[in-house]
Each structure stands twice: as C-alpha cells, then as structure tokens.
N, CA, C and O atoms as a printed pandas DataFrame, in Angstrom:
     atom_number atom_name residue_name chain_id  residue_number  x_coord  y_coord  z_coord
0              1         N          UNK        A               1  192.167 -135.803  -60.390
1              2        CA          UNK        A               1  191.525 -136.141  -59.133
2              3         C          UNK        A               1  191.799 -135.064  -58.080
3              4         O          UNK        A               1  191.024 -134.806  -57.159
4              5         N          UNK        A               2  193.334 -134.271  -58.367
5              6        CA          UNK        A               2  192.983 -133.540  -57.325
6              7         C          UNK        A               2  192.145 -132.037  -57.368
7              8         O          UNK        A               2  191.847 -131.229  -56.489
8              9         N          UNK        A               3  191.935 -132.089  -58.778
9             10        CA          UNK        A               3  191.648 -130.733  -59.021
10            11         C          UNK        A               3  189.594 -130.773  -58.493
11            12         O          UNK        A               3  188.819 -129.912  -58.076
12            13         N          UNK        A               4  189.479 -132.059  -58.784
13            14        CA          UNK        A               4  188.251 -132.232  -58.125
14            15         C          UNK        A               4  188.222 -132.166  -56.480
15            16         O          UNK        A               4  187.426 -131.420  -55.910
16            17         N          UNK        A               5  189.108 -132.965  -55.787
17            18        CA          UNK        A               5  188.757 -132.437  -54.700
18            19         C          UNK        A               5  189.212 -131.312  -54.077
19            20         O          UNK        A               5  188.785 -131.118  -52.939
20            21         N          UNK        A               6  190.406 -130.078  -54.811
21            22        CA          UNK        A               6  189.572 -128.929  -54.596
22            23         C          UNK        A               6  188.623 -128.412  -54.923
23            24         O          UNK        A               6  188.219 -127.588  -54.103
24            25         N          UNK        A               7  188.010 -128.526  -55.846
25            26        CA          UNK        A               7  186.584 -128.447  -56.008
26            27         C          UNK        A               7  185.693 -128.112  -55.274
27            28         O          UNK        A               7  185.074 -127.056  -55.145
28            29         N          UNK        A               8  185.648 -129.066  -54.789
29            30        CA          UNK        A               8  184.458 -129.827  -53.997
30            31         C          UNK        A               8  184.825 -129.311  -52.423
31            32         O          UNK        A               8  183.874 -129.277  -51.643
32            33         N          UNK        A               9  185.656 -129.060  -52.110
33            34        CA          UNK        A               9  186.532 -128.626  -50.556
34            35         C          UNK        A               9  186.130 -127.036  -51.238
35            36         O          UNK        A               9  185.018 -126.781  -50.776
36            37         N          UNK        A              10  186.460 -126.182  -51.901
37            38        CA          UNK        A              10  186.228 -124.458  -52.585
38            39         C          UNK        A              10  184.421 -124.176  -51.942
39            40         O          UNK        A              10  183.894 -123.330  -51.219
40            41         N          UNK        A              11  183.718 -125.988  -53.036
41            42        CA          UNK        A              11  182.469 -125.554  -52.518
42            43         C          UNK        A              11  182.085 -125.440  -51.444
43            44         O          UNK        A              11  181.475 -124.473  -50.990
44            45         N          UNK        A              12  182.501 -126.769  -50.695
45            46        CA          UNK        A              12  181.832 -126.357  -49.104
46            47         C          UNK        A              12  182.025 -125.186  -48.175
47            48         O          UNK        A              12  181.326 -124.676  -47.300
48            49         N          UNK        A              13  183.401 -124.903  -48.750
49            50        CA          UNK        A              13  184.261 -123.780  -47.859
50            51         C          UNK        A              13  183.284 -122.524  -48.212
51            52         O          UNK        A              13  183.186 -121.679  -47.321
52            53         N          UNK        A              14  182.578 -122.317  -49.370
53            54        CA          UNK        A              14  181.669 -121.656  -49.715
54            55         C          UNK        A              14  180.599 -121.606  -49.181
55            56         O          UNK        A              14  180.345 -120.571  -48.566
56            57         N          UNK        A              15  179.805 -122.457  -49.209
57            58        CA          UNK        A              15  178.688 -122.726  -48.640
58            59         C          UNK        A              15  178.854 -122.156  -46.796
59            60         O          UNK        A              15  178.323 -121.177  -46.272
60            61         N          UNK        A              16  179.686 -123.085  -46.235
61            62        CA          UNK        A              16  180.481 -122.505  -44.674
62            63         C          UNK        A              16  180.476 -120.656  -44.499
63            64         O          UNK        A              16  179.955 -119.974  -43.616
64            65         N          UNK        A              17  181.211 -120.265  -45.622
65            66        CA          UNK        A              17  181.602 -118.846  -45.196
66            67         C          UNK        A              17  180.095 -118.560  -45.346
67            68         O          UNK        A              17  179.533 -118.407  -44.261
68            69         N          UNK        A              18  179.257 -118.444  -46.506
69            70        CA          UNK        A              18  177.608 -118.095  -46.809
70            71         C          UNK        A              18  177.021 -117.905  -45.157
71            72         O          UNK        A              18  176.806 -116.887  -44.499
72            73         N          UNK        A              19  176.881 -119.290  -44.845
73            74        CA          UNK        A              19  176.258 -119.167  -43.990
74            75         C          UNK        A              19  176.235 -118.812  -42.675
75            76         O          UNK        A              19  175.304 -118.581  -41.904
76            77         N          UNK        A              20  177.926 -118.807  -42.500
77            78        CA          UNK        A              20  178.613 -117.804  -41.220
78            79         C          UNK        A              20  177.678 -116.834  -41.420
79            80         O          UNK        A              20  176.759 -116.627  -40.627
80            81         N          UNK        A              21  177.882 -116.131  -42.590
81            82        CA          UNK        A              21  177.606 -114.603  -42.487
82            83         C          UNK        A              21  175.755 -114.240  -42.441
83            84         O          UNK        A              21  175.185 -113.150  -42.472
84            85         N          UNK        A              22  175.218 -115.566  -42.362
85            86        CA          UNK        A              22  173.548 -115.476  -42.238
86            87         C          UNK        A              22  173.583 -115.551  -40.238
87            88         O          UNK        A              22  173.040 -114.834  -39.398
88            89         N          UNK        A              23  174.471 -116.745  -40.115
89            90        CA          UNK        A              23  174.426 -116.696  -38.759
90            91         C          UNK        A              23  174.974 -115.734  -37.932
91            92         O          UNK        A              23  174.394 -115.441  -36.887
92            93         N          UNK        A              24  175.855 -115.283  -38.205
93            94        CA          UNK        A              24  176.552 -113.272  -37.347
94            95         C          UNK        A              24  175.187 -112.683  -37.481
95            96         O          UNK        A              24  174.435 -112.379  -36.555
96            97         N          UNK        A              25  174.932 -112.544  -38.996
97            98        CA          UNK        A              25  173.519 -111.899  -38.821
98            99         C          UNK        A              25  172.791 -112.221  -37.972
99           100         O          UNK        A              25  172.577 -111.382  -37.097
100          101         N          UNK        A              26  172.069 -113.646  -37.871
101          102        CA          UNK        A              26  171.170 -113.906  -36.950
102          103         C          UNK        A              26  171.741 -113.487  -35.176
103          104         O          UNK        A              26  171.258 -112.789  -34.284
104          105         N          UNK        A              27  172.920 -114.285  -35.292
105          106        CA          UNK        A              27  173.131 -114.258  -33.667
106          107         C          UNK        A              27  173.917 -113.066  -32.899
107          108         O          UNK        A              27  173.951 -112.888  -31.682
108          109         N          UNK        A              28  174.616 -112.198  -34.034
109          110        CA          UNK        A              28  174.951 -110.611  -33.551
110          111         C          UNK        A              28  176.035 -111.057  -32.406
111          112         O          UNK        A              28  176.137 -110.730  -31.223
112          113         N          UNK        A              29  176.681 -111.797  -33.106
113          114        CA          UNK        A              29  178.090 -112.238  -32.314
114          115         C          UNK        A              29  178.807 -112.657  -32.960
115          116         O          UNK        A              29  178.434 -113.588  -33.675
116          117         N          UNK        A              30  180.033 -112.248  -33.033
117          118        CA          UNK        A              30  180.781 -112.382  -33.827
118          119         C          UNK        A              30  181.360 -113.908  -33.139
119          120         O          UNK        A              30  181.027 -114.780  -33.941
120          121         N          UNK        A              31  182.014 -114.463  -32.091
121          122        CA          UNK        A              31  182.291 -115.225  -31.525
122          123         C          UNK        A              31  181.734 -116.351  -31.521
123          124         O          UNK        A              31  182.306 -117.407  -31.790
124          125         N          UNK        A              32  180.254 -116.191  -31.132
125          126        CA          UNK        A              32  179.402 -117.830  -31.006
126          127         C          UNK        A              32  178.903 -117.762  -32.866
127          128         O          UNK        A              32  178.263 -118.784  -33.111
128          129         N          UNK        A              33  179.026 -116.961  -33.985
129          130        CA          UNK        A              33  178.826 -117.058  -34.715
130          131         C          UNK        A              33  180.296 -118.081  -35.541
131          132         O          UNK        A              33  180.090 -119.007  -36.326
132          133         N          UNK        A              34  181.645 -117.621  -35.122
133          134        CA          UNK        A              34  182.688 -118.022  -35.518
134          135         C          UNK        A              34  182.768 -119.377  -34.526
135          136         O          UNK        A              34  183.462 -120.274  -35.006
136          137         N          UNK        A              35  182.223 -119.636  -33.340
137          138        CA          UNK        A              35  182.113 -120.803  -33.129
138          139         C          UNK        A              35  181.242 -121.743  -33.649
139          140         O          UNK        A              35  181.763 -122.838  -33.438
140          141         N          UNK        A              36  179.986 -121.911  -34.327
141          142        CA          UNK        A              36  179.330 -122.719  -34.966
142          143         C          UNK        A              36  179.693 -122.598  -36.755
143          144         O          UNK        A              36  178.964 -123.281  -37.475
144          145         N          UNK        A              37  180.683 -121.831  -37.374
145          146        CA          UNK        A              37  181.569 -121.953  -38.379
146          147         C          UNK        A              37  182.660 -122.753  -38.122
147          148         O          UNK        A              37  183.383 -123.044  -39.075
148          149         N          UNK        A              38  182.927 -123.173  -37.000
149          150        CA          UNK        A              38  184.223 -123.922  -36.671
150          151         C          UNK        A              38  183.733 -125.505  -36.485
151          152         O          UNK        A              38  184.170 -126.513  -37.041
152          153         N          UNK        A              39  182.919 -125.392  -35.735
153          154        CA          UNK        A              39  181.924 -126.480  -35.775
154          155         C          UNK        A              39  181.028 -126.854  -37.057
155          156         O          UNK        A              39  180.461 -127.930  -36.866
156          157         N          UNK        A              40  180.807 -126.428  -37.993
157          158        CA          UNK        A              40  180.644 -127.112  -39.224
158          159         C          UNK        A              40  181.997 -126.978  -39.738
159          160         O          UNK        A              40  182.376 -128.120  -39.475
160          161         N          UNK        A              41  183.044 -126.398  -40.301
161          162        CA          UNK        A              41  184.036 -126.915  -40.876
162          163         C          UNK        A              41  184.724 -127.863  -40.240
163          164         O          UNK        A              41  185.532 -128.519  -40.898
164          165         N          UNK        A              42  184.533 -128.149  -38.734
165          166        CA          UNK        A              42  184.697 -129.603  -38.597
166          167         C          UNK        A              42  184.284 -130.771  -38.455
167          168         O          UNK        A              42  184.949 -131.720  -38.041
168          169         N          UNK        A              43  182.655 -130.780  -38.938
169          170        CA          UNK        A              43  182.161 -131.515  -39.801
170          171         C          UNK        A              43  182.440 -132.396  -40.692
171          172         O          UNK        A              43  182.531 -133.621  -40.763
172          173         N          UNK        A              44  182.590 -131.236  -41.550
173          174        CA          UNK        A              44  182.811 -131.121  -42.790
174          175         C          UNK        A              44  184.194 -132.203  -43.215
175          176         O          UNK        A              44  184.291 -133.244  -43.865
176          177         N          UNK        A              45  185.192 -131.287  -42.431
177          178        CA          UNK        A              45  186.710 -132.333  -42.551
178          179         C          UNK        A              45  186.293 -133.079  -42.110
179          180         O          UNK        A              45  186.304 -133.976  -42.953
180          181         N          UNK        A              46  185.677 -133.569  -40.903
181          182        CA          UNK        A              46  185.613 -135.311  -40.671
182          183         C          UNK        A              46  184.714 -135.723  -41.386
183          184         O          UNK        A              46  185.239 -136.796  -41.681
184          185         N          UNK        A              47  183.683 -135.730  -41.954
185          186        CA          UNK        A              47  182.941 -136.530  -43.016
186          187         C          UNK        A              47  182.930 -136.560  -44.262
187          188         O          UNK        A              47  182.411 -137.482  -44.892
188          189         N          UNK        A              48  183.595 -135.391  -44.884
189          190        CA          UNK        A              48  183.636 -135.430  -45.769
190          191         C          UNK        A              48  184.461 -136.352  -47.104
191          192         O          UNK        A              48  184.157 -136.681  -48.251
192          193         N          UNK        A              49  185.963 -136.576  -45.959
193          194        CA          UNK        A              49  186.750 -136.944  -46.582
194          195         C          UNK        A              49  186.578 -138.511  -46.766
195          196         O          UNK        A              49  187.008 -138.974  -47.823
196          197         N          UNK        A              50  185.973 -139.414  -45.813
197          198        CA          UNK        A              50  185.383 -140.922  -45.916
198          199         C          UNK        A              50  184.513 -140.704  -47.124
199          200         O          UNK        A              50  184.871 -141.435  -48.048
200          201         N          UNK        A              51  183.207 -139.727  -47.497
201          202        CA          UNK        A              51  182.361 -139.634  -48.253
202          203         C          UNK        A              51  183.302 -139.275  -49.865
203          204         O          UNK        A              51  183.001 -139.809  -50.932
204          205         N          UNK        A              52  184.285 -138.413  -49.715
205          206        CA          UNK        A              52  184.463 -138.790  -50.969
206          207         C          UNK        A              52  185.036 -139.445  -51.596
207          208         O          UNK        A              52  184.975 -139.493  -52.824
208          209         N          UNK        A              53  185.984 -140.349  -50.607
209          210        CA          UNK        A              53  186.177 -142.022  -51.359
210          211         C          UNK        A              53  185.411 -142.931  -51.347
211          212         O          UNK        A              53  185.824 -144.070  -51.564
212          213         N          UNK        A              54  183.899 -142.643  -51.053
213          214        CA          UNK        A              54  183.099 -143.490  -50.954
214          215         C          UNK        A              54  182.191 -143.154  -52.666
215          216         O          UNK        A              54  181.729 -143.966  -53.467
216          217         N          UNK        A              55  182.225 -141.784  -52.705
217          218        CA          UNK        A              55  181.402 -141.349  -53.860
218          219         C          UNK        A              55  182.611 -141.614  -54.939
219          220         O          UNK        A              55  182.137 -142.202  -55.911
220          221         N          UNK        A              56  183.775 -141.414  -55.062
221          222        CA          UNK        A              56  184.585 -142.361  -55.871
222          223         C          UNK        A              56  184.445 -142.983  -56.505
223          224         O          UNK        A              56  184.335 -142.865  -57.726
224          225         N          UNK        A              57  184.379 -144.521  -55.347
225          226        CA          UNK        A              57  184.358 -145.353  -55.689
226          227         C          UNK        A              57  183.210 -145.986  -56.308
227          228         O          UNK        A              57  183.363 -146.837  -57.184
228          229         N          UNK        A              58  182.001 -145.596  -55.878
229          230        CA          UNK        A              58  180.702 -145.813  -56.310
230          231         C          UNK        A              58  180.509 -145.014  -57.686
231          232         O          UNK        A              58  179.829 -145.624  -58.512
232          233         N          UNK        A              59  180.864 -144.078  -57.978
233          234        CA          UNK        A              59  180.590 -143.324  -59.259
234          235         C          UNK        A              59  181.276 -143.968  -60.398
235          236         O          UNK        A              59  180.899 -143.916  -61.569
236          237         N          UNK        A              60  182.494 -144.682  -59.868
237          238        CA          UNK        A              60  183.531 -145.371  -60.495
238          239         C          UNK        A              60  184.202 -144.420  -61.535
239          240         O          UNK        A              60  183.883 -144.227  -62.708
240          241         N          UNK        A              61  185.516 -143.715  -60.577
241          242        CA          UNK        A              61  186.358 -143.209  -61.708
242          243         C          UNK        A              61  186.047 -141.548  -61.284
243          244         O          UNK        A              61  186.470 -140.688  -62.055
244          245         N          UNK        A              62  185.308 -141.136  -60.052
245          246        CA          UNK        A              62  185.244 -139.904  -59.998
246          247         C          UNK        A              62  184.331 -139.024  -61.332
247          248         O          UNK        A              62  184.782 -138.325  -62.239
248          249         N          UNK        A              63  182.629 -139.470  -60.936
249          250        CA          UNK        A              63  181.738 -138.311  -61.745
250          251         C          UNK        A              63  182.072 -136.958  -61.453
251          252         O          UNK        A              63  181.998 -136.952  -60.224
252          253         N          UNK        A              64  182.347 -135.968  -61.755
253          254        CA          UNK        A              64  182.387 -134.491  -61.518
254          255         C          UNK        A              64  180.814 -134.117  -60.717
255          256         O          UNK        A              64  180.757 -133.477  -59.667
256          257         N          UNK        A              65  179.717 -134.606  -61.378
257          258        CA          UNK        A              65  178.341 -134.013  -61.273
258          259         C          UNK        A              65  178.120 -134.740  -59.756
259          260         O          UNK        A              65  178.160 -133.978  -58.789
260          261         N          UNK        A              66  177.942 -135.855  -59.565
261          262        CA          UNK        A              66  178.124 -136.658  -58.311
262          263         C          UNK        A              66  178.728 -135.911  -57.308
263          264         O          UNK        A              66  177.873 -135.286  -56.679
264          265         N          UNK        A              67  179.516 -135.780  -57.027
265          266        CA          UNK        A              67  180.792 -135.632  -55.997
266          267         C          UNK        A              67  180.408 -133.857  -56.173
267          268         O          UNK        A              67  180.081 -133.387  -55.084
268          269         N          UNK        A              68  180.400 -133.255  -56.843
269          270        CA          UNK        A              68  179.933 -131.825  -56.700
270          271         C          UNK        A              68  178.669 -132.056  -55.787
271          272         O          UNK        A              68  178.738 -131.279  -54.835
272          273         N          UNK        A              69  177.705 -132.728  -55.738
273          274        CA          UNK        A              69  176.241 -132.495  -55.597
274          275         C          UNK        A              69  176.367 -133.154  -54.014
275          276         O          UNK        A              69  175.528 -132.864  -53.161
276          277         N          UNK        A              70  177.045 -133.696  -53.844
277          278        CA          UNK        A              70  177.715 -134.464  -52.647
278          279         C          UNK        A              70  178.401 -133.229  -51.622
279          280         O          UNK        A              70  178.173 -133.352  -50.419
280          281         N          UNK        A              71  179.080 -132.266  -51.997
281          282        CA          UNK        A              71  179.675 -131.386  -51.513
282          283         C          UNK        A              71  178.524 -130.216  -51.455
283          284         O          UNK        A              71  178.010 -129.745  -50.440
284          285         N          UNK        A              72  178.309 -129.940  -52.576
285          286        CA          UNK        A              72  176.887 -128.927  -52.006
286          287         C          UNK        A              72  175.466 -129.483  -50.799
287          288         O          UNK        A              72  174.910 -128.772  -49.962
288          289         N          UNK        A              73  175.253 -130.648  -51.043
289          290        CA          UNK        A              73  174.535 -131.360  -50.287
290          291         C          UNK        A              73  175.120 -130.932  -48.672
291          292         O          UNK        A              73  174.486 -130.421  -47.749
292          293         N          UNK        A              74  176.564 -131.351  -48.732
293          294        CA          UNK        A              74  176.975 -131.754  -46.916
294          295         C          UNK        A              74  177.273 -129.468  -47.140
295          296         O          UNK        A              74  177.360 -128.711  -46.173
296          297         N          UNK        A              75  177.311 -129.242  -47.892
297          298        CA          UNK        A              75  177.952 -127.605  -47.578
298          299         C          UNK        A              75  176.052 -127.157  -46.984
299          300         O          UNK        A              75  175.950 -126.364  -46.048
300          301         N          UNK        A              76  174.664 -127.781  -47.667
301          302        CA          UNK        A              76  173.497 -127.060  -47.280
302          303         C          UNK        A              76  173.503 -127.603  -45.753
303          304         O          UNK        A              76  173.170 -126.865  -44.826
304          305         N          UNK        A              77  173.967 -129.158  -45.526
305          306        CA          UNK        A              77  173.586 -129.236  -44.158
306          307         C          UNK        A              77  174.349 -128.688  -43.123
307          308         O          UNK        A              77  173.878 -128.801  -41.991
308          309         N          UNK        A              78  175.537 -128.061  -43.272
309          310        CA          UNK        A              78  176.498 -127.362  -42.189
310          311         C          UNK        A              78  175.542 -125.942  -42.477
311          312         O          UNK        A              78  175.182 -125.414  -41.425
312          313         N          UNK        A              79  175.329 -125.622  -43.054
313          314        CA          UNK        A              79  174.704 -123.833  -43.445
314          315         C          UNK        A              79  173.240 -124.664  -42.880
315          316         O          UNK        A              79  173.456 -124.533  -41.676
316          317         N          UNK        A              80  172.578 -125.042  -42.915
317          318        CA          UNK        A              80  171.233 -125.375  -42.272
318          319         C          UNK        A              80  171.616 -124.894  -40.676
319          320         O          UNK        A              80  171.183 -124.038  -39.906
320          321         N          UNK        A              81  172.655 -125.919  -40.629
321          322        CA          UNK        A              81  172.502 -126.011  -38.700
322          323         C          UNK        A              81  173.218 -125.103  -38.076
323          324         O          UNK        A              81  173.134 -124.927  -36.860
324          325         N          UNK        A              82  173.888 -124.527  -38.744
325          326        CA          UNK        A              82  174.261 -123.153  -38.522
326          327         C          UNK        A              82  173.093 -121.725  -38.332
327          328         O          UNK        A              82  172.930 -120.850  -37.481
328          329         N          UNK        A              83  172.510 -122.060  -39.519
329          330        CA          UNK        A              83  170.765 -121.070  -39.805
330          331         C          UNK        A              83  170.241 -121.364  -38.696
331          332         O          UNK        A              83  170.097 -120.544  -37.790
332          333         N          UNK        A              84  169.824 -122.811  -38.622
333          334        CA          UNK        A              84  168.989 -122.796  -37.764
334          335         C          UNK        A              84  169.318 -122.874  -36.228
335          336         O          UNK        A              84  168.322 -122.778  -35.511
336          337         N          UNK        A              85  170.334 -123.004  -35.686
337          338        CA          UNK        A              85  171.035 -122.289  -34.687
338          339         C          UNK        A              85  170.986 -120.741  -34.345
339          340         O          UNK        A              85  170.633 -120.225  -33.284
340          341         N          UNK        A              86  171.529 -119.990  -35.774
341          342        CA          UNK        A              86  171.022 -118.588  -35.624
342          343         C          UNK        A              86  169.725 -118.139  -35.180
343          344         O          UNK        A              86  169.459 -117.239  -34.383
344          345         N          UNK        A              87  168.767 -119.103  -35.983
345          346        CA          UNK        A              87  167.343 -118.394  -35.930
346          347         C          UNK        A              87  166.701 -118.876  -34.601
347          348         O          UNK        A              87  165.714 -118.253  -34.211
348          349         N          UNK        A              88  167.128 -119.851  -33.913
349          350        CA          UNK        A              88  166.912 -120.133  -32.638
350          351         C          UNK        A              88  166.991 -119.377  -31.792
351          352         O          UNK        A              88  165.989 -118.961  -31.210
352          353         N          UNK        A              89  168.527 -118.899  -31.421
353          354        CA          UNK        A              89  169.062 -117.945  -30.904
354          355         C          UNK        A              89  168.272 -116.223  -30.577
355          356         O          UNK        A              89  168.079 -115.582  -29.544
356          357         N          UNK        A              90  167.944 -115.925  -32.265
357          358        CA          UNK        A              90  167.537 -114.944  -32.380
358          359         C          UNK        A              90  166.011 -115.297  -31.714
359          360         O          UNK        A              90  165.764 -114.604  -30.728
360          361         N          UNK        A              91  165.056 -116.167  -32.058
361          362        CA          UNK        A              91  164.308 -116.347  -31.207
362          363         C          UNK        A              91  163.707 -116.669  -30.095
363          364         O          UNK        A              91  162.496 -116.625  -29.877
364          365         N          UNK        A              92  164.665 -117.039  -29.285
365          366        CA          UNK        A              92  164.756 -117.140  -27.733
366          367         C          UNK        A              92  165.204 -115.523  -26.900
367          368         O          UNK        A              92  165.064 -115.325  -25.693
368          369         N          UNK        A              93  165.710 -114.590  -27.826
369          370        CA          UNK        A              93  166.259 -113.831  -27.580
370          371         C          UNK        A              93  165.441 -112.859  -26.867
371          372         O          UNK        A              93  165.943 -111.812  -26.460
C-alpha cells in the first residue's frame, strides 16, 4: 500500500513539474509561474489524500489501474489550470 501511494504522489508530482515548465513558458516568469505550481501542489495535497482513501475503499483492496488513473486524472487537472492560466496570461499580454 505504500509503494502505491508513492506511486501515485511520483505521478502527480510529475504531471505538476510538466506543466510548471509549459506555464514559465507561457507566462515568462519564473515567480508567478512557481506560484501557480505551488498552488496546484496544494491542491493536490489537500484532495488528494481524502480521494485516495476513498478510491481504496471503493476499488476494495487498492486496484493499481484505478488509483493510478485517479492520480493522472487530478495531475491533468492541476496542469490544465496551470496551462490555462499561462495561456491567459500570455494572451492578455
């Protein structure tokens, strides 16, 4: 169990760094870019960790495939609103 939820914490942390580095790109700041990376990894820690005793318990017994797809899922929506923050940015610009 715990090797799954590093896992699943590796992926998002993945997904997070990914999309930092789309958003620096977009927003050409290193700062408000490392501030909306801070703001999804704390997301992330606060929802994540209710969600995966919730996917747990519902999978019954901890699915690997579940609870992965669960973590990539919440890792696209922190990298979404991050993107699309960037691309805002860049287009108001």
């Amino acid at each position: 169990m715990f090797v799954l939820r590093v896992f699943c914490f590796a992926v998002l942390v993945y997904f997070c760094w990914v999309f930092f580095l789309w958003s620096l790109f977009l927003l050409r700041s290193v700062l408000l870019s490392l501030f909306v990376f801070l703001l999804g990894f704390l997301f992330v820690a606060v929802v994540v960790e209710p969600l995966e005793v919730v996917g747990v318990v519902v999978v019954s017994g901890g699915d690997v495939v579940a609870l992965a797809t669960l973590a990539v899922a919440l890792g696209c929506v922190v990298g979404g609103l991050a993107f699309a923050a960037g691309a805002l940015c860049y287009l108001l610009a």
